[in-house]
PATORDO-888169 format. One record per atom (N, C-alpha, C, O): residue in three letters; x, y, z. Coordinates in steps of 0.05 Angstrom, whole numbers, plus 5000, padded with zeros to 4 digits. Each point is the difference from the previous one (the first is absolute). Layout:
<sites>
ALAXYZ ...
</sites>
This chain:
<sites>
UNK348337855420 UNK498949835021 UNK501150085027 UNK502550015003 UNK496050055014 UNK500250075030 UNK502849745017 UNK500049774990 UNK501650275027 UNK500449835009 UNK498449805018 UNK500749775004 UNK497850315002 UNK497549825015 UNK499549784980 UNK500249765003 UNK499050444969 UNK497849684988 UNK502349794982 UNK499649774990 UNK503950455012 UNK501649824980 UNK500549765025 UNK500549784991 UNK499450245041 UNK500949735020 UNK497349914987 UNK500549864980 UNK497850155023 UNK497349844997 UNK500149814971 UNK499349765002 UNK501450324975 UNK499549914987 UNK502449844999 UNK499249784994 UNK503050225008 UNK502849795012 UNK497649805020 UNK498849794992 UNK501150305026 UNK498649775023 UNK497549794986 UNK499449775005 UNK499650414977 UNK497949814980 UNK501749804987 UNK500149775008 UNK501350334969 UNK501649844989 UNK501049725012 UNK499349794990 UNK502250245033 UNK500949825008 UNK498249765003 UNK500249794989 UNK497750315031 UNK497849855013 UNK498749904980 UNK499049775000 UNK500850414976 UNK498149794969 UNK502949815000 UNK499749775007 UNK502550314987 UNK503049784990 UNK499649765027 UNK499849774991 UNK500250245030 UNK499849865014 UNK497349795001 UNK500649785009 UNK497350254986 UNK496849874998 UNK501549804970 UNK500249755001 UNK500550394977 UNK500249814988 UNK502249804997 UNK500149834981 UNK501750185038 UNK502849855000 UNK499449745015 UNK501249794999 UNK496350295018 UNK499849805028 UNK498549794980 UNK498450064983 UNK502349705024 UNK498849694984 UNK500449805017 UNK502349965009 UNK495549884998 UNK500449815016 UNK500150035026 UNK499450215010 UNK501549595003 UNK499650115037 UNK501050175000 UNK501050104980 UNK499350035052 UNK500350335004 UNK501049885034 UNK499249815013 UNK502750414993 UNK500050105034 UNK500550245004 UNK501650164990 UNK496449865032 UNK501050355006 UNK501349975029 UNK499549865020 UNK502450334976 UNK502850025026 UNK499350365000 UNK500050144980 UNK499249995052 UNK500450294997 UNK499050214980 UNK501450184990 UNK496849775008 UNK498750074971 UNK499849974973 UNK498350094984 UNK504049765010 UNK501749874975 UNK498949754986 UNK500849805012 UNK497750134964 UNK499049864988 UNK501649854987 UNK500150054976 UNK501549735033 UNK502649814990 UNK498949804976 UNK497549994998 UNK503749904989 UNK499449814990 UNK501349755018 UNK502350035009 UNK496149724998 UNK500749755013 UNK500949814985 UNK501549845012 UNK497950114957 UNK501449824983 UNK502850105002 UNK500750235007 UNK501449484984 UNK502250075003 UNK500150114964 UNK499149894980 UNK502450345023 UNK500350084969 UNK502450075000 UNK500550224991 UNK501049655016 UNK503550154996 UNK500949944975 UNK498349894986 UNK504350155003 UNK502549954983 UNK500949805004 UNK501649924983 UNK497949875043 UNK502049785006 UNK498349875013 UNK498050095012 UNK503049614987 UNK498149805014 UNK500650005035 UNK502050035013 UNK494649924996 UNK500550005033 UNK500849795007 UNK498849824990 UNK502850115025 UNK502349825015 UNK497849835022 UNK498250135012 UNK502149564991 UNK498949955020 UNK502050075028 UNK502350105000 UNK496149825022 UNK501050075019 UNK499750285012 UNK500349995024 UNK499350264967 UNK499250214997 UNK497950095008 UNK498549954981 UNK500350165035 UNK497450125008 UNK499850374991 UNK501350205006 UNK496649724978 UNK500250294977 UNK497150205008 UNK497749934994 UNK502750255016 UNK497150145007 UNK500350274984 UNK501650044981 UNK496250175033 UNK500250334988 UNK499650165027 UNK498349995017 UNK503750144982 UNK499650185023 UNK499950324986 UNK500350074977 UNK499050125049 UNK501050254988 UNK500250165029 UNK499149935022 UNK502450314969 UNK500450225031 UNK500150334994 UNK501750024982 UNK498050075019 UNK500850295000 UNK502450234997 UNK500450105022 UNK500449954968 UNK502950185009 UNK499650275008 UNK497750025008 UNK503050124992 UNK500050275017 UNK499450234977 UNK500950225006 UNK498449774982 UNK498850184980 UNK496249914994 UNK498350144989 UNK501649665020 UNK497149885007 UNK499749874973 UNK497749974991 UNK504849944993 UNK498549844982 UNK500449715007 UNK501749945018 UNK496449804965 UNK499549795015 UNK501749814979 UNK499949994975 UNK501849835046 UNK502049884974 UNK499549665011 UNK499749895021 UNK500350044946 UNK498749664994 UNK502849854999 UNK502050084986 UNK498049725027 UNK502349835002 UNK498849724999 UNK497749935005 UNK504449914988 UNK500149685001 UNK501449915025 UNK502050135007 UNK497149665008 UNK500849985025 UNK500649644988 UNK498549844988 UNK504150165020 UNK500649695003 UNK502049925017 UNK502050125006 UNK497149645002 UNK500449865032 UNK501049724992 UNK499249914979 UNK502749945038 UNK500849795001 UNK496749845005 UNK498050095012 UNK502249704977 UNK497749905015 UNK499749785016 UNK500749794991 UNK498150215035 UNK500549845026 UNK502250175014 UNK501249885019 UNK499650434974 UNK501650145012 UNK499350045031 UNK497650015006 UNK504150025011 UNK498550135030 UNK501750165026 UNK501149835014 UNK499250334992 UNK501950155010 UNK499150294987 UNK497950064991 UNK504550115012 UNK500650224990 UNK502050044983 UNK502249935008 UNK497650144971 UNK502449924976 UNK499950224997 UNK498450195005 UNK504649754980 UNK500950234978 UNK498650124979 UNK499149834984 UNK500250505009 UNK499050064981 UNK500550144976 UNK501450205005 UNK498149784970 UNK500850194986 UNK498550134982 UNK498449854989 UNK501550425001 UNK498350074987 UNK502050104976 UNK502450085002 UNK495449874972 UNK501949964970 UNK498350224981 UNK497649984995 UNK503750164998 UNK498450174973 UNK502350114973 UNK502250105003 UNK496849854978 UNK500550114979 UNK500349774971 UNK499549765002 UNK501150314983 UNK501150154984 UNK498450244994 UNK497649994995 UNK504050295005 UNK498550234993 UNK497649994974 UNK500550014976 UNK497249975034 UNK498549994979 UNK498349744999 UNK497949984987 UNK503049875024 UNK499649725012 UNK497649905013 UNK499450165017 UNK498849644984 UNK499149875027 UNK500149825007 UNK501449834990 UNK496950125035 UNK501749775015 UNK499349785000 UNK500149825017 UNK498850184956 UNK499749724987 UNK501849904990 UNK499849764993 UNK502250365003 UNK503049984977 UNK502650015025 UNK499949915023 UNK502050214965 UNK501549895017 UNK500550015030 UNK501549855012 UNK497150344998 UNK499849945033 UNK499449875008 UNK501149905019 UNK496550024967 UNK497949735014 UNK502749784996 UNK500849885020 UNK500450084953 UNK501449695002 UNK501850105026 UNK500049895022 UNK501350354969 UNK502049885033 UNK498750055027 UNK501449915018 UNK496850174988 UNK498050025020 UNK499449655002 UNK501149845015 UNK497350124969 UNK500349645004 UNK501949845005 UNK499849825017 UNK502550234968 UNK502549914998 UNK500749895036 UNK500449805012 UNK499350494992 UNK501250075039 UNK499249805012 UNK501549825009 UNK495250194994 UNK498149865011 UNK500749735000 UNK499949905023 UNK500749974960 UNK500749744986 UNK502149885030 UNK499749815016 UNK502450394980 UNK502650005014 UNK499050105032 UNK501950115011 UNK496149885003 UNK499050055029 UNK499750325006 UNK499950075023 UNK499950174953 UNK499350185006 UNK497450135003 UNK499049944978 UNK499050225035 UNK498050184991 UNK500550244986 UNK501150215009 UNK497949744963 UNK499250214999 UNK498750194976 UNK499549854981 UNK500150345013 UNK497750114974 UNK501850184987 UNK501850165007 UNK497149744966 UNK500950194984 UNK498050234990 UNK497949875000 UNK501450354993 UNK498150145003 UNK501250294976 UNK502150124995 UNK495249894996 UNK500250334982 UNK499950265012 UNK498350115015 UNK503749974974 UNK500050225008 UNK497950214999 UNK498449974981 UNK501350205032 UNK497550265002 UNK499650064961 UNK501750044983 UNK495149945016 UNK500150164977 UNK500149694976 UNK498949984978 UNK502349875034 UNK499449734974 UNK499749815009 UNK500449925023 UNK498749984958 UNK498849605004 UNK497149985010 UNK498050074989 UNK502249805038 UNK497150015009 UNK500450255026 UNK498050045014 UNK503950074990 UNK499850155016 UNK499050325007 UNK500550114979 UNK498850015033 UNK498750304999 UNK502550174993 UNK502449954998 UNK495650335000 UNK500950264994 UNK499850054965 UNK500749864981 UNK498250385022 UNK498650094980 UNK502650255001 UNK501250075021 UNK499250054950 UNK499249864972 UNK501549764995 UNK501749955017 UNK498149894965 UNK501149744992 UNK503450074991 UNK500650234993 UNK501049595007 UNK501850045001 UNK502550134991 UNK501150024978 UNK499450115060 UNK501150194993 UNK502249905025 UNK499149905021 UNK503750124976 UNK501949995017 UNK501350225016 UNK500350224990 UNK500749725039 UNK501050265018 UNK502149865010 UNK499549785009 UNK502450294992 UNK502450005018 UNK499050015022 UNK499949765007 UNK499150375011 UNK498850045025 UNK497749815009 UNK499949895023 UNK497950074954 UNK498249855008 UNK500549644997 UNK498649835010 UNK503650144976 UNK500649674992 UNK502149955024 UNK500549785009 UNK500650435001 UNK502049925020 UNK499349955027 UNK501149865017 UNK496250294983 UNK497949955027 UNK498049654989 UNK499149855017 UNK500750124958 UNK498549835008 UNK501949715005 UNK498949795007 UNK503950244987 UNK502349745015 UNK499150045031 UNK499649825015 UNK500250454991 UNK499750045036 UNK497549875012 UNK500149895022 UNK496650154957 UNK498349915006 UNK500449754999 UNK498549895015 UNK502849964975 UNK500049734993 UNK501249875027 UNK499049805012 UNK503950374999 UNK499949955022 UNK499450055027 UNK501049875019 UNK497050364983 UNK497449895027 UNK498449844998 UNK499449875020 UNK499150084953 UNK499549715002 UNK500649785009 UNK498649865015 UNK504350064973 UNK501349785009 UNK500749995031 UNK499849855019 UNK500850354977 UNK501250075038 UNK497749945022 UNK500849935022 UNK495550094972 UNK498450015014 UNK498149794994 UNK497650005005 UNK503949824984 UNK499349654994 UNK500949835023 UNK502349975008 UNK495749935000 UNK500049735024 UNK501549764996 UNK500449815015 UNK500650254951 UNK502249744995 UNK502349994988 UNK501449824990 UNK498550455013 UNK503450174994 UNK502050025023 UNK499050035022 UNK502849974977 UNK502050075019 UNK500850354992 UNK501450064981 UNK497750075033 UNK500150345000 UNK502650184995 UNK500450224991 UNK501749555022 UNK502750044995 UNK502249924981 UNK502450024999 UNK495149834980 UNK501449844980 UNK498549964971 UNK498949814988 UNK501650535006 UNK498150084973 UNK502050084984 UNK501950135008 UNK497649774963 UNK502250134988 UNK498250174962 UNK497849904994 UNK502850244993 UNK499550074975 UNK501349884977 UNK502450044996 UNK496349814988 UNK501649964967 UNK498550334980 UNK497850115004 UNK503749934983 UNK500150144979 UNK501249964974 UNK502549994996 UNK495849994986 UNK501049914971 UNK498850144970 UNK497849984991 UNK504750184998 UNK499650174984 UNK499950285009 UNK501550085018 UNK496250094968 UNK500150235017 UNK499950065034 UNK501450175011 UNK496949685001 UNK499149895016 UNK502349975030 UNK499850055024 UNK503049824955 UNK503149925011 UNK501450285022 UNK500950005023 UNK498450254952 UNK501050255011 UNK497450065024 UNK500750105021 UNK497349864974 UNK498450105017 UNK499949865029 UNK499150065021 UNK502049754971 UNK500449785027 UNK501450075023 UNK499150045023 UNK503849984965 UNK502450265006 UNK498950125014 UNK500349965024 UNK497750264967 UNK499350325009 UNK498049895030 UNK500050095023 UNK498949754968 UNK498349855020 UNK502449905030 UNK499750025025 UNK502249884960 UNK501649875022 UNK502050265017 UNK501150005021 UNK498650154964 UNK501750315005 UNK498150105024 UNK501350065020 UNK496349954980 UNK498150125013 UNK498649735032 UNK499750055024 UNK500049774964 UNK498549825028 UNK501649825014 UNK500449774993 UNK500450325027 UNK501749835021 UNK499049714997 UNK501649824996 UNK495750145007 UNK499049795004 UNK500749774985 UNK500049785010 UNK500650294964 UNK500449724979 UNK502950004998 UNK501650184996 UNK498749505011 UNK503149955014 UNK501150024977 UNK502150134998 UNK497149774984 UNK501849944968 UNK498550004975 UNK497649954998 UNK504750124975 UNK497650014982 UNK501949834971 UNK502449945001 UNK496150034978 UNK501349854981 UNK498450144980 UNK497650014997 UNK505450174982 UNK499850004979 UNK499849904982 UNK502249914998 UNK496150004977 UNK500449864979 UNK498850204975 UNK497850104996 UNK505149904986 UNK499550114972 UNK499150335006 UNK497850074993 UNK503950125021 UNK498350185003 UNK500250164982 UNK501349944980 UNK497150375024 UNK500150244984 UNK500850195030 UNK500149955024 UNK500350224963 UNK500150295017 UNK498050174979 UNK501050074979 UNK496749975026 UNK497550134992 UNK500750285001 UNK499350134981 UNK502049995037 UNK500850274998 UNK502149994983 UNK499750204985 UNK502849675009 UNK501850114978 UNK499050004971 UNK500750174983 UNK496949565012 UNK500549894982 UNK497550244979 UNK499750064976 UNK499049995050 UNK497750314988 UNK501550225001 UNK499350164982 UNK502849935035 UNK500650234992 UNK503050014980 UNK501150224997 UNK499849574993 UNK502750084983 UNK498649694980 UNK501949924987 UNK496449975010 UNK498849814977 UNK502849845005 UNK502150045014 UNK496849684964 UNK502249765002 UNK502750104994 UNK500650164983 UNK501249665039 UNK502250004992 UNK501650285008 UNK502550044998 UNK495650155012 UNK501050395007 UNK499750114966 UNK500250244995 UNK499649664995 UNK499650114966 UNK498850285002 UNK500650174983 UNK498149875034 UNK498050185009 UNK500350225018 UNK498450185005 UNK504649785005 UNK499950135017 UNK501450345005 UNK502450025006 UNK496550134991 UNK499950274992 UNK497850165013 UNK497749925001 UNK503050325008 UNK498550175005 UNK497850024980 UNK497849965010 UNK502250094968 UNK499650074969 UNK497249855004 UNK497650075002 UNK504849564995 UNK497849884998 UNK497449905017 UNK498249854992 UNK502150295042 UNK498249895012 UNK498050254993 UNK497649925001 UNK502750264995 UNK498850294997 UNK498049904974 UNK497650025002 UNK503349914983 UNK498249924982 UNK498749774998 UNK499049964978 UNK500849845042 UNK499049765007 UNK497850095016 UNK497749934995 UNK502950235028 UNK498150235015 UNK497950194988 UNK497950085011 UNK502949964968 UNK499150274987 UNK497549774984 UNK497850094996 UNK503049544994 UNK497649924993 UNK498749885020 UNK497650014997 UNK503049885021 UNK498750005023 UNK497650085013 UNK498049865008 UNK502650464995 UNK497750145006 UNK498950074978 UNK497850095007 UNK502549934970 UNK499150064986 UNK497349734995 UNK497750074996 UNK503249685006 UNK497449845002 UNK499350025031 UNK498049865001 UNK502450225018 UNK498250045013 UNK497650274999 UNK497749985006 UNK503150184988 UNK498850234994 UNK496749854974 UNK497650045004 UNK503649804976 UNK498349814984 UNK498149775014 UNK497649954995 UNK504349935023 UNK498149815020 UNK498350125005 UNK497949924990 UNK501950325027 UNK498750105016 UNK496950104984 UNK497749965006 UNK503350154979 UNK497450064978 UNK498949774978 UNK498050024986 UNK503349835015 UNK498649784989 UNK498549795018 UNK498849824989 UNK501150195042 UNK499149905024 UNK501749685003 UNK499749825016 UNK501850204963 UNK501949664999 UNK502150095002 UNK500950224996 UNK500349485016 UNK503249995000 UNK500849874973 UNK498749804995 UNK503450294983 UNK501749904984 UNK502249835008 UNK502050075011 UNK497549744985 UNK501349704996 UNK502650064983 UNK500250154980 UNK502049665034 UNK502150034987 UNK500749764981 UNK502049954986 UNK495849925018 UNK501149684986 UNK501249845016 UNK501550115016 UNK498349614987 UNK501249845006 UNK502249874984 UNK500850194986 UNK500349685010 UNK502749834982 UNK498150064977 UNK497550014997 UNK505050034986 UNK500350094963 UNK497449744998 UNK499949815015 UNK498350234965 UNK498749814982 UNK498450074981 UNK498050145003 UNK503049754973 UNK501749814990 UNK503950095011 UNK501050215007 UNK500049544991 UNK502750035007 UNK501950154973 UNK500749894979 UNK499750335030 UNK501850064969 UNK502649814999 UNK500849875019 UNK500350134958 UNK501849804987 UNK502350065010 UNK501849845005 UNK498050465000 UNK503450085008 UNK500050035029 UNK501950085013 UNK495949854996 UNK499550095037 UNK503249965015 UNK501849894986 UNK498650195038 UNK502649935008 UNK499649735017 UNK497649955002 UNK503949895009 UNK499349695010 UNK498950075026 UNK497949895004 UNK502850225011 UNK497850045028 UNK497350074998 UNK498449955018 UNK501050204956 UNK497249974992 UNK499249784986 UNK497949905009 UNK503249944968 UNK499549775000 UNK499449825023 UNK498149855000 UNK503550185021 UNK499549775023 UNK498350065016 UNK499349825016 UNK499150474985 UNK498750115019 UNK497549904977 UNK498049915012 UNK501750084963 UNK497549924991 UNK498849664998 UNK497849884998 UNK505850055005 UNK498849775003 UNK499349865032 UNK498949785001 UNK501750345018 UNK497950005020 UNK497650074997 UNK498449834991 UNK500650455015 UNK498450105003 UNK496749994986 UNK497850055010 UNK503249864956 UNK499250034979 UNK499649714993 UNK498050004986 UNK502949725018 UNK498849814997 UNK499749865026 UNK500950095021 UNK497549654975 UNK498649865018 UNK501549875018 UNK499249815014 UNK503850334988 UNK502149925016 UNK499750205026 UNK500449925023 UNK499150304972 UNK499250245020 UNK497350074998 UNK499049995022 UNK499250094959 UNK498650314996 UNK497749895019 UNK499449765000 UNK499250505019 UNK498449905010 UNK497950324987 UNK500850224993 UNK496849685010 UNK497250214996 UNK500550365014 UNK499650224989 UNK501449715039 UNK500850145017 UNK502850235002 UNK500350225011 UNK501249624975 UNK502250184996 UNK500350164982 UNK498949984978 UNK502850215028 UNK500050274986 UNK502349944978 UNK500250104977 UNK501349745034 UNK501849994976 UNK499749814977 UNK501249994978 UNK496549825034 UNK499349714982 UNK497750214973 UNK499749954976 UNK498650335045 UNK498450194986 UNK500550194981 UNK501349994979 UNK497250235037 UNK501250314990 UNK501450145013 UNK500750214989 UNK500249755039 UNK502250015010 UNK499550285025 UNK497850035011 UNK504650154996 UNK499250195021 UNK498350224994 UNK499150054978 UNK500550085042 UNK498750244977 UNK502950175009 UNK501650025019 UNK497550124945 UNK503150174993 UNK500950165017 UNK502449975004 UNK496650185009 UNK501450215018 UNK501049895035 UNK500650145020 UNK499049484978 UNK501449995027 UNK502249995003 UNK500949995023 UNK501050024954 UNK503450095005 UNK500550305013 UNK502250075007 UNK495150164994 UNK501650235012 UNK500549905028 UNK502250065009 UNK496749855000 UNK501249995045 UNK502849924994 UNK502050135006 UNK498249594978 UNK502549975004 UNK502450104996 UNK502049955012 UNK497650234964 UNK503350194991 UNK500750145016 UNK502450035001 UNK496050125020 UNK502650125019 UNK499549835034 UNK500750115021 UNK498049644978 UNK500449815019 UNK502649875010 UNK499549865020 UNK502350154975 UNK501849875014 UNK499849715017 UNK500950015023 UNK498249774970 UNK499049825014 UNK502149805020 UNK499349835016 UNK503650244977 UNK502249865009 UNK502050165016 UNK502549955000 UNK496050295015 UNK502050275008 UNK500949985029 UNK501350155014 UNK497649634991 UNK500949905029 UNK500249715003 UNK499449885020 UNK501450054964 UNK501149614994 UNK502549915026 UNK500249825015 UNK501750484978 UNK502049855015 UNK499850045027 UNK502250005013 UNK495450035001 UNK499449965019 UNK497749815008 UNK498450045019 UNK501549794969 UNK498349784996 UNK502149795025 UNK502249915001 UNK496550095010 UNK501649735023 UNK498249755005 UNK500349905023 UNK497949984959 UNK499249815006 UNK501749844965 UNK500750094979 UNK499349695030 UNK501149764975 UNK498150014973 UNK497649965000 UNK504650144971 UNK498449964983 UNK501249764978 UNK502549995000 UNK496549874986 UNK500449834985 UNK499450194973 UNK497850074992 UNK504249974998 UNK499050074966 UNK501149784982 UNK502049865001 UNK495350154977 UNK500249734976 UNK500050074976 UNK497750084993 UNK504449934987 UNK499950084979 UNK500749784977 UNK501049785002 UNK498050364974 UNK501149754983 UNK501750094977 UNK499050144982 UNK504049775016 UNK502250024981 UNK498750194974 UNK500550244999 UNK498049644985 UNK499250184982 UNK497650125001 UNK498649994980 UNK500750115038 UNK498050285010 UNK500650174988 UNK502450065000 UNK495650114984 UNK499450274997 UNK501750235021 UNK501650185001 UNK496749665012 UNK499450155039 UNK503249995010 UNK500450195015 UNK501049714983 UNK501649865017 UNK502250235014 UNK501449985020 UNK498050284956 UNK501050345017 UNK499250045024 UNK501450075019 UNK496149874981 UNK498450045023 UNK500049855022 UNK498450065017 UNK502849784986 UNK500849765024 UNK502850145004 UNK499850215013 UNK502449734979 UNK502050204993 UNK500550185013 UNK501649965018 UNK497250314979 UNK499850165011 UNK499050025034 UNK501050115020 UNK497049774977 UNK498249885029 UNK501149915016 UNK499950065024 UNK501949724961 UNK502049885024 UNK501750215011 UNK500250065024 UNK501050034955 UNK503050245007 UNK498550185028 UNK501750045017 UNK495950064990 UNK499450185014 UNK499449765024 UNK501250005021 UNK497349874974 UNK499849835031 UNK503349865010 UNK500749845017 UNK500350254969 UNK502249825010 UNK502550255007 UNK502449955004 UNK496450324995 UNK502050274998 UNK500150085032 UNK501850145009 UNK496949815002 UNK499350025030 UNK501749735023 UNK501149794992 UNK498650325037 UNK500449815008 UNK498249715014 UNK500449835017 UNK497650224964 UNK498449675002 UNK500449924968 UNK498350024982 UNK504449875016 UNK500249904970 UNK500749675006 UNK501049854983 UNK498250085041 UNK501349694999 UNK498049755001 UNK500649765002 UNK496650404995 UNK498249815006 UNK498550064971 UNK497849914995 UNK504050294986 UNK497649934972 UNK501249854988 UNK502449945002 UNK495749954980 UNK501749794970 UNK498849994975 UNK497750064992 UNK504249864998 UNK499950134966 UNK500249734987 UNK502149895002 UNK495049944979 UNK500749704990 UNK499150094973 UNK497650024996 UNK504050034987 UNK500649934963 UNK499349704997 UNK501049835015 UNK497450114967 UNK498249794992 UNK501949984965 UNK499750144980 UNK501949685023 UNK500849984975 UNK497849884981 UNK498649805004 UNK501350414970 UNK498849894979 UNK497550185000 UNK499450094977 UNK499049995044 UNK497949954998 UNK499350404998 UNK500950215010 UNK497449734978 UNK498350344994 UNK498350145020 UNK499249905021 UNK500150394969 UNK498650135021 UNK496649805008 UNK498850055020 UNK500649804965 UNK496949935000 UNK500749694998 UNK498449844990 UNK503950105019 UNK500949665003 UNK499050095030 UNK497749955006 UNK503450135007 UNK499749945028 UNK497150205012 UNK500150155020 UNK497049804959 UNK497350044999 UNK499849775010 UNK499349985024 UNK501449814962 UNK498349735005 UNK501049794993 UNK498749795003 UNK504150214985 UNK501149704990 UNK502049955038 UNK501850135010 UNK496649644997 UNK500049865024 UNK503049884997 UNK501149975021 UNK500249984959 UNK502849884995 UNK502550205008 UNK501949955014 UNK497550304973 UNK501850225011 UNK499650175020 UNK501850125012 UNK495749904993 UNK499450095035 UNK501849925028 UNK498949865017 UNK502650184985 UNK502050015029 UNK498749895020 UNK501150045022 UNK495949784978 UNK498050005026 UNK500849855019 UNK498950055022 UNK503149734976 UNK501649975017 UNK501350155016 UNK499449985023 UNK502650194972 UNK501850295008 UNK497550245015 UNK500350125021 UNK497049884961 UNK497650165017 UNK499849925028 UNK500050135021 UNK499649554975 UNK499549875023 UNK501850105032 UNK499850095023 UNK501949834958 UNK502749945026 UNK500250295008 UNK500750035024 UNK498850244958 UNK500150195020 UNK498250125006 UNK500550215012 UNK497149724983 UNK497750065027 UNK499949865017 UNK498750085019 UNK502149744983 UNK500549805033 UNK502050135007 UNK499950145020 UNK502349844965 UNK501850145017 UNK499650315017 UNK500450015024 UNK498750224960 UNK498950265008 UNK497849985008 UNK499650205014 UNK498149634984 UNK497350155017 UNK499849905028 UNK498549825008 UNK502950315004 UNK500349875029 UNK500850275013 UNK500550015025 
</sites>
């Protein structure tokens, strides 16, 4: 198959996947066919003013977000824009702390990343270091070019993979005063040396590479992308407990949404090559705006905060980051259980930093 007719028949795909997903009212934002029912993971909060927006990022694809507002809000407020869990949408846990904010007098959307949910770019999902780190940036000219934002008082959440990419985001745009980690990954270590560094070998990235292209070379002639799966299902017996806890999000009616890749069949297989020789944290310790990192005691993840911290804090802007251990609580406790969420501590330091 020509490369011409293999984009075309991706661009079909989607557009048939999309005609049949849409049920019930509809809005279109920027070319983008939203759904208007509320269909999240979590109940909508009164007080809350809940719309659909969408904007563009610099690669020209068109990204779908949830916009929520204090309501009877008026001024220029504080904004924040929220994405992840890697794999995620922002029906799940962005949206709750996206609402969450709102609740507490903030604006602002939580939104999918390029390539998933309701948002553009063809083929279906596929992740970039480069392209997810621009669309934190798109998120903030948006915010920045809102009549009820304060322009000088934008900040990023990042949660899960999402966390590291936040970083890379905060590494790169002056503009966003501060950002808050929660539960992160480092997407580039965790693809190029696998969990834990278990993986990590010349040897073995060479032959992680070597299948790699090897399904792309297959994609390509089969005119599809190969799916990597979403979370194990059925749950094997001996699974390790972060996959247990990741299925029991994602996988029952406590998380799974239609939309997500991980509640589904998950990425397509070959989007871990960008990230193995990405480096997404290679200029942290020059990060000079305030970061909040949130981790939880028995995380998987919790290397990965760990580490993250040690580099933002190796430089001389180490006095304005912080590091909050969540006793008790797991990598996918601080998804959505509102009890161990720090949202108090969120609060107090985006008032304090977005200024």
């Amino acid at each position: 198959m020509s490369a011409k007719k293999f984009l075309t028949a991706a661009a079909c795909g989607i557009a048939l996947a999309s005609s049949a997903a849409l049920a019930g009212d509809t809005v279109t934002a920027e070319g983008l066919v939203m759904t208007a029912k509320w269909d999240k993971t979590f109940p909508q909060e009164s007080g809350v003013a809940h719309s659909k927006v969408a904007f563009t990022n610099r690669f020209g694809i068109t990204i779908a977000a949830d916009l929520y507002k204090p309501e009877n809000a008026s001024g220029h407020l504080k904004a924040v824009a929220v994405s992840g869990p890697f794999g995620a949408v922002k029906e799940q846990a962005s949206g709750l702390y996206a609402q969450e904010l709102a609740k507490r007098g903030f604006l602002t959307i939580a939104f999918d990343p390029s390539f998933t949910g309701e948002s553009g770019g063809v083929p279906r999902r596929v992740a970039s270091p480069d392209i997810n780190t621009e669309d934190f940036q798109a998120a903030a000219d948006y915010l920045i070019n809102r009549d009820d934002v304060d322009p000088e008082a934008v900040g990023i959440i990042g949660i899960c993979g999402f966390g590291g990419l936040a970083l890379n985001a905060l590494a790169l745009d002056t503009r966003i005063k501060a950002a808050v980690v929660s539960t992160m990954y480092d997407m580039h270590r965790v693809s190029a040396n696998g969990y834990f560094d278990k993986q990590d070998s010349e040897e073995a990235r060479h032959a992680l590479k070597k299948q790699l292209n090897t399904q792309r070379t297959a994609d390509f002639k089969q005119g599809t992308y190969a799916r990597a799966g979403g979370v194990v299902d059925p749950l094997p017996a001996d699974a390790p407990q972060f996959v247990k806890d990741y299925y029991a999000y994602y996988k029952t009616p406590r998380g799974y949404h239609a939309r997500s890749g991980n509640s589904t069949d998950g990425w397509n297989t070959t989007s871990a090559l960008s990230f193995i020789n990405t480096p997404i944290l290679e200029y942290a310790p020059e990060i000079r705006q305030s970061v909040l990192m949130i981790h939880g005691e028995k995380a998987h993840s919790l290397y990965f905060g760990k580490t993250a911290f040690e580099k933002l804090t190796s430089g001389k802007f180490a006095a304005n980051k912080e590091f909050a251990v969540i006793p008790g609580a797991s990598h996918t406790d601080l998804y959505d259980n509102k009890a161990k969420i720090p949202f108090d501590r969120i609060e107090q330091f985006l008032h304090d930093n977005l200024k």
